[in-house]
C-alpha positions in Angstrom: 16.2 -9.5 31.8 13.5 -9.6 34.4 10.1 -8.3 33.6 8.3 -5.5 35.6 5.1 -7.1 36.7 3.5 -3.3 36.4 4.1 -3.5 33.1 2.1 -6.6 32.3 -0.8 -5.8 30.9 -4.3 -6.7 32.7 -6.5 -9.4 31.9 -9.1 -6.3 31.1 -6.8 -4.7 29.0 -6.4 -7.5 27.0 -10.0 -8.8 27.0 -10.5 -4.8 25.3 -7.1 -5.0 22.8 -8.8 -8.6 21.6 -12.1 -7.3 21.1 -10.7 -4.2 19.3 -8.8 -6.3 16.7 -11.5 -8.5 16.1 -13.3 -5.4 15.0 -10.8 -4.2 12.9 -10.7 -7.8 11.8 -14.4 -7.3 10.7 -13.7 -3.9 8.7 -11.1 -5.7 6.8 -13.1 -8.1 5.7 -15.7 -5.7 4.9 -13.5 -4.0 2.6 -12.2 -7.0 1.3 -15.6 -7.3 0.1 -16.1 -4.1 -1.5 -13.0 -4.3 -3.3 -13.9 -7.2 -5.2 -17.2 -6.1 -6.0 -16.0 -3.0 -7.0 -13.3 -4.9 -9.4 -16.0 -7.0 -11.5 -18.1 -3.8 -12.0 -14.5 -2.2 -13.6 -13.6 -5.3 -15.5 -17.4 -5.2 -17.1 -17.0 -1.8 -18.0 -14.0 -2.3 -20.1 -15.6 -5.2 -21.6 -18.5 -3.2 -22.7 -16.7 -1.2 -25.1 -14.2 -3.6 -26.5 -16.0 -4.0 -29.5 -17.2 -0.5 -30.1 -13.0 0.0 -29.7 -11.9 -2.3 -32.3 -14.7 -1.0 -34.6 -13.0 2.5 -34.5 -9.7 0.7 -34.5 -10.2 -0.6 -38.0 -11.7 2.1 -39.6 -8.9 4.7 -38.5 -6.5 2.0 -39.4 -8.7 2.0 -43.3 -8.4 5.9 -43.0 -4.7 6.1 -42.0 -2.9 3.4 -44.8 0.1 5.6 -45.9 -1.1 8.4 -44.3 1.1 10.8 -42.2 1.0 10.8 -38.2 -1.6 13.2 -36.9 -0.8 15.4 -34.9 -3.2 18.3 -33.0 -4.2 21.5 -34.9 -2.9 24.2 -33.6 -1.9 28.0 -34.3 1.6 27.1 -36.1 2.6 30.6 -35.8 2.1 30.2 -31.7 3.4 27.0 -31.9 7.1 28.3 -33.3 7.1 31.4 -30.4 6.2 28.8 -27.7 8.0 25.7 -26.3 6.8 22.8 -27.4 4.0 20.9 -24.8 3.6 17.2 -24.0 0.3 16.8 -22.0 -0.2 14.7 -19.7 -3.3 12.9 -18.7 -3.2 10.5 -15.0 -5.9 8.5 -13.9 -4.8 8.3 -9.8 -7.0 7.8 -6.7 -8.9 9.5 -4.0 -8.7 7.3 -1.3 -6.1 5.6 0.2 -5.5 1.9 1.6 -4.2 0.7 -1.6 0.1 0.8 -0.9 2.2 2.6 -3.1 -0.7 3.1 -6.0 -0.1 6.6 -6.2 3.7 6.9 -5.8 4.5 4.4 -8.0 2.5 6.3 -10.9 3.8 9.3 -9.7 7.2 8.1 -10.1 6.6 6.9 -13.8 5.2 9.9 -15.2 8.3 11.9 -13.7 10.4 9.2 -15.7 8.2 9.2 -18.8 8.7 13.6 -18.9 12.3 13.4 -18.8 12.5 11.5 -21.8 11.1 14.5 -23.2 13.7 17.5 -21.7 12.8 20.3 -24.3 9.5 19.9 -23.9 7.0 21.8 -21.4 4.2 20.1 -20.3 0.5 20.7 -19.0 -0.4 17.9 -16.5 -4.5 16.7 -15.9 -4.8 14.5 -12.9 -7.9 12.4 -12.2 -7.7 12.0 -8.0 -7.0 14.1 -5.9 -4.0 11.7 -3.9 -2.4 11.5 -7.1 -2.6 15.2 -7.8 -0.9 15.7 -4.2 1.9 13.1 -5.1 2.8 14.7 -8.4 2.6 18.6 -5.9 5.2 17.4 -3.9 7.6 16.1 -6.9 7.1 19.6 -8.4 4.8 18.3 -11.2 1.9 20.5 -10.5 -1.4 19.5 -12.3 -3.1 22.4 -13.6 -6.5 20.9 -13.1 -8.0 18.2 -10.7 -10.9 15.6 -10.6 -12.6 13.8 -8.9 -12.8 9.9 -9.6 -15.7 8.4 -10.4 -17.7 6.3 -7.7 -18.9 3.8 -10.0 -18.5 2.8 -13.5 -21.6 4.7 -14.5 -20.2 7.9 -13.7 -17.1 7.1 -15.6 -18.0 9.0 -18.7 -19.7 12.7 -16.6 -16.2 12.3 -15.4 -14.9 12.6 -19.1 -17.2 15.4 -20.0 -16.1 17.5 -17.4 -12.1 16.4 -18.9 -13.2 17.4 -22.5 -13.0 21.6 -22.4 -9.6 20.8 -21.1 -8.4 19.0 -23.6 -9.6 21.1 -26.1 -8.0 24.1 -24.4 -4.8 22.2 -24.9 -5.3 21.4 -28.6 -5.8 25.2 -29.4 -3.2 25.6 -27.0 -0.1 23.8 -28.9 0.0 20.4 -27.4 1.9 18.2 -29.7 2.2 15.2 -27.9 -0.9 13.3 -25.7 0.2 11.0 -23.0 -2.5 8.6 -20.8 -0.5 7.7 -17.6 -2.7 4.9 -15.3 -2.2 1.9 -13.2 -3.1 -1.6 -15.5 -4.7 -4.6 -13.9 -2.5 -7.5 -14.2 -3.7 -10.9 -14.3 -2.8 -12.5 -10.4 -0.3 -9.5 -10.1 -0.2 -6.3 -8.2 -1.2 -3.5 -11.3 2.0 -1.6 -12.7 2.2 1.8 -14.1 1.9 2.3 -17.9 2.2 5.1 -20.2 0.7 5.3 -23.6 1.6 7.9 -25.9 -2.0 9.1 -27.8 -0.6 11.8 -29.9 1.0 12.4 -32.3 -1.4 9.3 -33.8 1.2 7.0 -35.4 -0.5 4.5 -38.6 2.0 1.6 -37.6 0.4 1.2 -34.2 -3.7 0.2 -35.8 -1.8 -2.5 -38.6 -1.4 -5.2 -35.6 -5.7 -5.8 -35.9 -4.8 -8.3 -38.2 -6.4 -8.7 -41.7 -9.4 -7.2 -42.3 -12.7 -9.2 -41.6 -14.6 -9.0 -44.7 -13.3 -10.1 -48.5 -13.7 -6.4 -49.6 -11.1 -3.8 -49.0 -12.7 -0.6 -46.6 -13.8 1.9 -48.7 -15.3 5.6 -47.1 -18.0 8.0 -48.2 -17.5 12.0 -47.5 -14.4 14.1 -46.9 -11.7 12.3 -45.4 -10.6 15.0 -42.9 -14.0 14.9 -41.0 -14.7 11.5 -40.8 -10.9 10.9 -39.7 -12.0 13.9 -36.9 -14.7 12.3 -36.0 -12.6 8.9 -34.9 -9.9 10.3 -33.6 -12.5 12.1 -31.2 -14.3 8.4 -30.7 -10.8 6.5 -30.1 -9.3 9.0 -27.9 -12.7 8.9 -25.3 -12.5 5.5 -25.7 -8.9 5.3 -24.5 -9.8 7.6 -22.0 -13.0 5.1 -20.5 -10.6 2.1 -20.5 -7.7 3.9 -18.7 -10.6 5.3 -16.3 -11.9 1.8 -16.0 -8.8 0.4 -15.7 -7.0 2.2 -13.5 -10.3 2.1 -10.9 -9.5 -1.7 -11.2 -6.6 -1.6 -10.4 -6.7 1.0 -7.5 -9.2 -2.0 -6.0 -6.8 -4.8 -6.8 -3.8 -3.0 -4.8 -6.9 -2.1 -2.2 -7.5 -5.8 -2.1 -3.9 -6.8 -1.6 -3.7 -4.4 0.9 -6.9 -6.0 2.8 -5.5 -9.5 2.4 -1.8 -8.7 3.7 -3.4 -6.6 6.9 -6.0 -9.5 7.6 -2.9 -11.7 7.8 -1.2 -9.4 10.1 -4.7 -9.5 12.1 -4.6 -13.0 12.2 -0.9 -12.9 13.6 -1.7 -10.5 16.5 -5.0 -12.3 17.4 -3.0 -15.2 18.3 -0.3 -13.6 20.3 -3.3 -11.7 22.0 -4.9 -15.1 23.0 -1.8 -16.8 23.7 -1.3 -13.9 26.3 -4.7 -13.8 27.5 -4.4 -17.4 28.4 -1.3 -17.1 29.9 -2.4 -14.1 32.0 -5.2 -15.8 32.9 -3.7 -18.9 33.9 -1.2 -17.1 36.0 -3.8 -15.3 37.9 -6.1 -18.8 38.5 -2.2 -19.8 39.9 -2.4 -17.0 42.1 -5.9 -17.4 43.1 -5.2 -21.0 44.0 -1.9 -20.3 45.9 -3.5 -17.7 48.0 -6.1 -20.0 49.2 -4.0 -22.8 50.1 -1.4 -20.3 52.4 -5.0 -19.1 53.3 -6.3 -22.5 54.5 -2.6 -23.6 56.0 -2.6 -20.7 58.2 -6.2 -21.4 59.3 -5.1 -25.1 60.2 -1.9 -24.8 61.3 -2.4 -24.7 65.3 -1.8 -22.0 67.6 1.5 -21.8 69.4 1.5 -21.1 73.0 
C-alpha cells in the first residue's frame, strides 16, 4: 500500500512529539521516585507497632484460654427484630495510576459478602476511588474518608473511623471484616479479607509458647481489662491495614511507573528512528535538488 506523503509527519512535528515524551519520560521517573519513598515510610510504620501488636496478642490470648468467642454488645432485643449486619471496613485509594488496585478489592469484598447471603451489611470505605468502585457495584458505603498523606496522619485518620464504629456496635454488628490490598514480597499486592469479629480464641494460640517460665496471670475484673484489648488489637489491626494497604497502593503505583517507562522507552526509539529517517530523506532531497539545480545551470543552451 503506498503511503500519502501528506500524511508523514514533519521533521517539526516530531522534533515536538520527542520532546513531549521525554517529558513525560521525566514525570515517570519522578513518580517512580515518590513511590518508593513513600513505600519505606509504610513499611516502617508497620514495623513500629509490631511489638506493641504481639504484646496485646499474648495477653488476649492469656485472657481468652477456654473462653467463648466475643462477639459485639449489642441491644439483643434489637438484634432479634433486625437482620443480622456484617460490617465492612476497606482501606482503598484516592488517587489513581496504580492499575486495577481498586477493582480488584472491590471485586473481593463483593465475593467475601456473598458468603454471607442473610446477612445485611454497613460498608466504611477509606478512599474515595474505592468508595466509587464499590457505588457502581451497588455496594454503597455509608461513610467515606479520606486517606492519609503520610504515615503520621495514619492514626487522625482512625479517630475520625472510631464514632463509626461504635455506632455499629450499638447498632447490632455481629461480624467485623478489614478488607485491604497486602504487600507481597517482589509481587503485585493482592486483596485480603480478615474477619475481626466475632473474636475467635483459636486464632491468638499460633504465638507459640509463652515467653516467660510463669503461666500469665491478671489483676482486676476480667471483662474490662479484656475491653480494654480488644479496643488496643482492633486499632492496631486497623494501623497495619492502613499502613499496609498505603504500601501497597505505592507498590502497584510503582509497577505502574516501571511498565509505562518501558512503554516510554519503546516509543522514544520508534520516535528517533523516524526522526532520522525523515531527516535523512529530507538531506536526500536537499542534495538532489541541488544537483538537477547545478545540471541545469551547466548544461548549455540549445540554439
Amino acid at each position: 500500500m503506498a503511503v500519502n506523503p501528506a500524511a508523514m509527519p514533519t521533521l517539526d512535528s516530531l522534533r515536538h512529539t520527542v520532546a513531549t515524551v521525554e517529558n513525560l519520560q521525566g514525570i515517570v521517573r519522578t513518580m517512580k521516585t515518590l513511590a518508593a519513598v513513600s513505600i519505606r515510610q509504610y513499611e516502617q510504620a508497620v514495623v513500629a507497632v509490631t511489638d506493641y501488636e504481639r504484646a496485646v496478642r499474648l495477653g488476649l490470648a492469656a485472657l481468652l484460654v477456654e473462653a467463648a468467642p466475643v462477639r459485639p454488645q449489642s441491644d439483643l432485643s434489637v438484634s432479634r427484630v433486625r437482620e443480622p449486619l456484617i460490617g465492612v471496613v476497606a482501606f482503598g485509594s484516592d488517587h489513581g495510576l496504580c492499575g486495577r488496585f481498586n477493582e480488584d478489592l472491590a471485586e473481593h469484598i463483593r465475593a467475601g459478602l456473598a458468603k454471607f447471603p442473610a446477612y445485611g451489611h454497613r460498608i466504611l470505605a477509606v478512599g474515595v476511588r474505592l468508595a466509587a468502585v464499590l457505588e457502581s457495584m451497588g455496594l454503597i458505603p455509608e461513610q467515606t474518608f479520606y486517606t492519609p498523606a503520610a504515615a503520621t496522619g495514619i492514626v487522625s485518620t482512625l479517630r475520625q473511623m472510631l464514632p463509626t464504629l461504635e455506632h455499629w456496635r450499638n447498632a447490632g454488628v455481629e461480624r467485623l471484616l478489614l478488607c485491604q490490598q497486602r504487600p507481597q514480597a517482589g509481587m503485585r499486592p493482592t486483596p485480603h479479607m480478615l474477619a475481626l469479629l466475632p473474636l475467635e480464641p483459636a486464632a491468638f494460640q499460633s504465638l507459640g509458647p509463652w515467653p516467660g517460665r510463669s503461666l500469665p496471670g491478671y489483676y482486676g475484673d476480667r471483662a474490662t481489662l479484656l475491653t480494654t484489648l480488644l479496643s488496643e488489637w482492633l486499632f492496631i489491626a486497623f494501623f497495619r491495614a492502613c499502613a499496609e494497604s498505603l504500601a501497597s497502593e505505592h507498590t502497584s503505583r510503582l509497577l505502574a511507573m516501571q511498565n509505562a517507562e518501558r512503554n516510554i522507552e519503546d516509543k522514544l526509539t520508534a520516535l528517533h528512528a523516524l526522526y532520522h529517517q525523515q531527516r535523512q530523506e529530507a538531506i536526500t532531497t536537499e542534495l538532489l535538488d541541488v544537483i538537477v539545480g547545478f545540471e541545469a545551470l551547466a548544461a548549455p543552451l540549445q540554439p
